[in-house]
C-alpha positions in Angstrom: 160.2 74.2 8.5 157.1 73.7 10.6 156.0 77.5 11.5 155.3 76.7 15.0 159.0 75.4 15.7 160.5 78.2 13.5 162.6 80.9 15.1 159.6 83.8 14.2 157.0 81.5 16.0 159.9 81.7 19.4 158.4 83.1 22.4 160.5 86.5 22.5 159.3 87.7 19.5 155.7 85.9 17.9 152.5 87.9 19.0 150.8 85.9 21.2 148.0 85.7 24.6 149.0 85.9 28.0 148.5 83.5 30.9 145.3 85.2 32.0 143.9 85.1 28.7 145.1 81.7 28.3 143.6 80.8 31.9 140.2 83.0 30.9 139.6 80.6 27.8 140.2 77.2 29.6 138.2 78.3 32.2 135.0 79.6 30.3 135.8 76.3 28.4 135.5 73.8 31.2 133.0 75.5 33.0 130.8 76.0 29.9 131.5 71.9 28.9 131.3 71.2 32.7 127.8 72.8 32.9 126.1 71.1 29.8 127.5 67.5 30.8 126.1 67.9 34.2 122.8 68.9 33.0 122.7 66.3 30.3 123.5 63.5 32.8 121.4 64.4 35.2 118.5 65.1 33.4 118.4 62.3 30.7 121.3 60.0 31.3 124.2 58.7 29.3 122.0 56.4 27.0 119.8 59.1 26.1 119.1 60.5 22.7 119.2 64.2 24.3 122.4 63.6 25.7 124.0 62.7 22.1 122.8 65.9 20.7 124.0 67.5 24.3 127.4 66.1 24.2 127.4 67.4 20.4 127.2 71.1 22.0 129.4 70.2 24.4 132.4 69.5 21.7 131.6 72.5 19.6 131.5 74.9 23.2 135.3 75.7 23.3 135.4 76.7 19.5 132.4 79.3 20.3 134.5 80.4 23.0 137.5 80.5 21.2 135.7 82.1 17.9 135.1 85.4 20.6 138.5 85.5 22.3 139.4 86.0 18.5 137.3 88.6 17.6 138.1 90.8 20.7 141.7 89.8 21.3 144.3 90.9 18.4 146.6 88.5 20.2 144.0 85.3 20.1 144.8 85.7 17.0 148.3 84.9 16.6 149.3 81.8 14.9 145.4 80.5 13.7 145.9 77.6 12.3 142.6 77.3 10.3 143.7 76.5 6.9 144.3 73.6 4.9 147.8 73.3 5.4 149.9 70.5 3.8 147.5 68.3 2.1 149.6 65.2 2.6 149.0 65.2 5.8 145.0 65.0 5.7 144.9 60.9 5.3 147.6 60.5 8.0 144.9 62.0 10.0 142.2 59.4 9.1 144.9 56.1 8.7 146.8 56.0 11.5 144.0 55.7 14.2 142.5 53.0 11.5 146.1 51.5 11.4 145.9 51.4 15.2 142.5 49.5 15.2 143.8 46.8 13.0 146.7 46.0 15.1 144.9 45.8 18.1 142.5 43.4 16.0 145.6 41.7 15.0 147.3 41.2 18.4 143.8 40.4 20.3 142.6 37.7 17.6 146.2 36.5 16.8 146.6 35.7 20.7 143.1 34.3 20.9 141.7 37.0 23.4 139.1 38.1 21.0 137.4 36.7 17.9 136.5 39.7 15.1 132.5 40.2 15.1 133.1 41.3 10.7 136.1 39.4 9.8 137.5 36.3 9.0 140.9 36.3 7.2 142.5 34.0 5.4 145.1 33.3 2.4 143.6 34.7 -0.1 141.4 37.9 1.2 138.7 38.6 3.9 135.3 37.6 4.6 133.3 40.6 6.0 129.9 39.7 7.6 129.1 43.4 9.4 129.8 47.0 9.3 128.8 49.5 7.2 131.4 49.3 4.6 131.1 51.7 1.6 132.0 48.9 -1.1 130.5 46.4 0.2 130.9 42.9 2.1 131.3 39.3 1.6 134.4 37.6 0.7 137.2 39.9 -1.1 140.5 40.0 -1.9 143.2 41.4 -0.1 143.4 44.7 -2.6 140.0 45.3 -2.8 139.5 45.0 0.8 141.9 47.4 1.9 140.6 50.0 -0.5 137.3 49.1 1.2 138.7 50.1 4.6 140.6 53.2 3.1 137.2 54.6 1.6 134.9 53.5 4.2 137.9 55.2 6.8 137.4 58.2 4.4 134.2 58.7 4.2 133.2 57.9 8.0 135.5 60.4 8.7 134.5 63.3 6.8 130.9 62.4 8.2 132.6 62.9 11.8 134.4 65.8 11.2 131.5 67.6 11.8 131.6 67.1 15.2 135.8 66.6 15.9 136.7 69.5 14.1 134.3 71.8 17.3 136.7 70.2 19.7 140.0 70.5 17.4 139.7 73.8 16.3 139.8 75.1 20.1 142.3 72.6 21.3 144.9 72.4 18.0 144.0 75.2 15.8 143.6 78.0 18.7 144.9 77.3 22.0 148.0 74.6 21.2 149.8 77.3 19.6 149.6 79.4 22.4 151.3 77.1 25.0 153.7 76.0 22.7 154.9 80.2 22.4 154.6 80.3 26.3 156.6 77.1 27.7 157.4 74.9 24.4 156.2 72.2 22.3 156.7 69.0 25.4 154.6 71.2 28.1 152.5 72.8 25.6 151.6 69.5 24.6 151.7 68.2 28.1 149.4 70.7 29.3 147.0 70.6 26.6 146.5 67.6 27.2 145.5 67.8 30.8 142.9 70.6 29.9 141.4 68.4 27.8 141.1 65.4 30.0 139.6 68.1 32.4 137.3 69.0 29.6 135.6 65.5 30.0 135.4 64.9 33.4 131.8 65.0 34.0 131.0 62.2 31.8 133.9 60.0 32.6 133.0 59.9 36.3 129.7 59.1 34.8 131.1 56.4 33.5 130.6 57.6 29.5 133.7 55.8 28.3 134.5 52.9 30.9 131.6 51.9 32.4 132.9 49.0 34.3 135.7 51.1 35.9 134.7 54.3 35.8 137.2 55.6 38.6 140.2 53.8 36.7 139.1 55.4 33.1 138.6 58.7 34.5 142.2 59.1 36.6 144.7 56.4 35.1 143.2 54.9 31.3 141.7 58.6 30.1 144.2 60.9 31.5 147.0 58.5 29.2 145.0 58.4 26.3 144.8 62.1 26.0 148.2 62.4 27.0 149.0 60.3 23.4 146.6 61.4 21.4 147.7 65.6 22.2 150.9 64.2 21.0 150.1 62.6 17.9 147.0 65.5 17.3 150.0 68.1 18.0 152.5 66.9 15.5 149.6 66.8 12.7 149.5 70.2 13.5 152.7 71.6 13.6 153.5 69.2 10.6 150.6 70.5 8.3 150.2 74.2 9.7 146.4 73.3 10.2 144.2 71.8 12.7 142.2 69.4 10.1 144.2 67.0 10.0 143.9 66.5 13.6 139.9 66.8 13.5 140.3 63.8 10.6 142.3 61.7 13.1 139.8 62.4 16.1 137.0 62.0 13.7 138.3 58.6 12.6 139.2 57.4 16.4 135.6 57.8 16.6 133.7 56.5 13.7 135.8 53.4 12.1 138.1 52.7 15.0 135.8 52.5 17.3 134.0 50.7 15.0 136.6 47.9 14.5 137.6 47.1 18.5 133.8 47.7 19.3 133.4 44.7 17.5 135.4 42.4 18.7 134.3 39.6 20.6 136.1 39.3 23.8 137.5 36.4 25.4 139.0 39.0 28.5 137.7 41.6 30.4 137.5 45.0 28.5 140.6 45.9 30.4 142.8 44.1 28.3 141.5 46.3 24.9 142.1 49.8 26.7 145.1 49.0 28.0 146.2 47.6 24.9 145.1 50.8 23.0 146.5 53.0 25.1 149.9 51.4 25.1 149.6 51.5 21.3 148.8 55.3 21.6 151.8 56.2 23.3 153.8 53.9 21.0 152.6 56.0 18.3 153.1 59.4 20.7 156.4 58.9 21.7 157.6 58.8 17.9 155.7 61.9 17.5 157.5 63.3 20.6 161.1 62.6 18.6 159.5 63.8 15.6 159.1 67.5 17.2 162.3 67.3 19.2 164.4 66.1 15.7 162.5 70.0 14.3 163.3 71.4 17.3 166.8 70.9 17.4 167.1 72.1 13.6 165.4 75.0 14.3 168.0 75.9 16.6 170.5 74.4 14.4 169.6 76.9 11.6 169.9 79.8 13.3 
């Protein structure tokens, strides 16, 4: 049984922060992230080689702050999920966002919206002609190339994780738990995910990740993307008892599966890909959402 759904993890009885400390950490959180994206866009712009290594802070800031709330707080640290966990859950973290990539390559080139800037696919195998695959490119065949997208998923991730797990340690390892003793696992994860589209806000009315509708990403496209991923992030958690393989799946949304849609050649406006993704995402997060609510009930079943 997952120990965040288990009847010692319920809210009457599990050790855990109150709403002011909850409120104190997301608000030193955002301010802290608020502060260093302002300051980074201002002063160097969103192109810049400083704002990179800014926005690298910036994802590590609410596990600083959450790595003091659990040294002077016995109750922060309740329910630190910080360990391995279940093992078999690791690569679910790095294939399903890769998963994801290929069928939005799928529909988009199948559909003739897009044309793939590394593949061509046929019969036998597939032709690669970019990307920084670790075994190699030119024409292969179908085994071969799909243990070239497992290792390359693999390694790119690990690579990432340097950065994801800053984020995912604060977010899934620390503070998910918490919300999930206070109101449950749906607004838990429901609120979690607002505070961490807050999180970005600075750079997505910048225009960071939707440029051409900046306005739209930041209060319609964004706000449902986090709203997926906290779900899908959130039952690799509670699954594994451990926040890596959430910082895998974040760390793989950013290195090879932004890797494979970055590359496709569209035929549509960029709308079409986000929308796409994100419908995919909550595809992928409502199952999760069942997932948790199938433990829940046999929790409660068991008792």
């Amino acid at each position: 049984m997952p120990e965040s759904l288990s009847p010692a993890a319920s809210p009457r009885t599990a050790l855990t922060m109150g709403w002011r400390s909850i409120a104190l950490f997301t608000g030193l959180a955002l301010a802290v992230s608020w502060t260093l994206q302002i300051v980074a866009v201002q002063r160097w712009g969103l192109d810049s080689p400083q704002t990179v290594i800014m926005l690298m802070a910036v994802m590590w800031s609410p596990s600083v702050i959450a790595l003091a709330f659990i040294f002077f707080n016995p109750a922060a640290r309740a329910g630190l999920l910080w360990k391995v966990g279940r093992v078999a859950y690791l690569p679910l973290g790095v294939f399903i966002p890769t998963i994801i990539a290929f069928v939005i390559l799928a529909i988009l080139v199948g559909s003739g919206l897009a044309t793939s800037g590394w593949f061509a696919f046929e019969g036998r195998g597939v032709t690669t002609t970019g990307g920084p695959w670790v075994l190699g490119d030119g024409f292969q065949a179908w085994p071969l190339f799909l243990g070239n997208v497992a290792a390359t998923a693999v390694v790119f991730s690990v690579i990432t994780l340097g950065v994801t797990a800053g984020e995912e340690f604060a977010w899934r390892g620390f503070l998910q738990g918490h919300l999930i003793r206070r109101i449950g696992v749906t607004r838990g994860l429901l609120l979690l995910a607002a505070i961490w589209w807050a999180y970005h806000l600075p750079v997505l009315l910048a225009g960071y990740n939707y440029p051409d509708y900046p306005i739209l990403g930041t209060f319609v496209l964004f706000p449902l993307q986090t709203l997926s991923l906290s779900f899908l992030f959130g039952w690799l958690t509670i699954r594994s008892g451990s926040f890596w393989p959430a910082a895998l799946g974040h760390a793989a949304l950013n290195s090879i599966q932004e890797g494979i849609i970055g590359n496709l050649q569209l035929e549509v406006p960029r709308l079409y890909l986000d929308i796409l993704r994100i419908a995919l995402g909550l595809v992928v997060a409502l199952a999760c959402w069942a997932s948790l609510r199938r433990d829940a009930g046999s929790s409660v079943g068991g008792k």
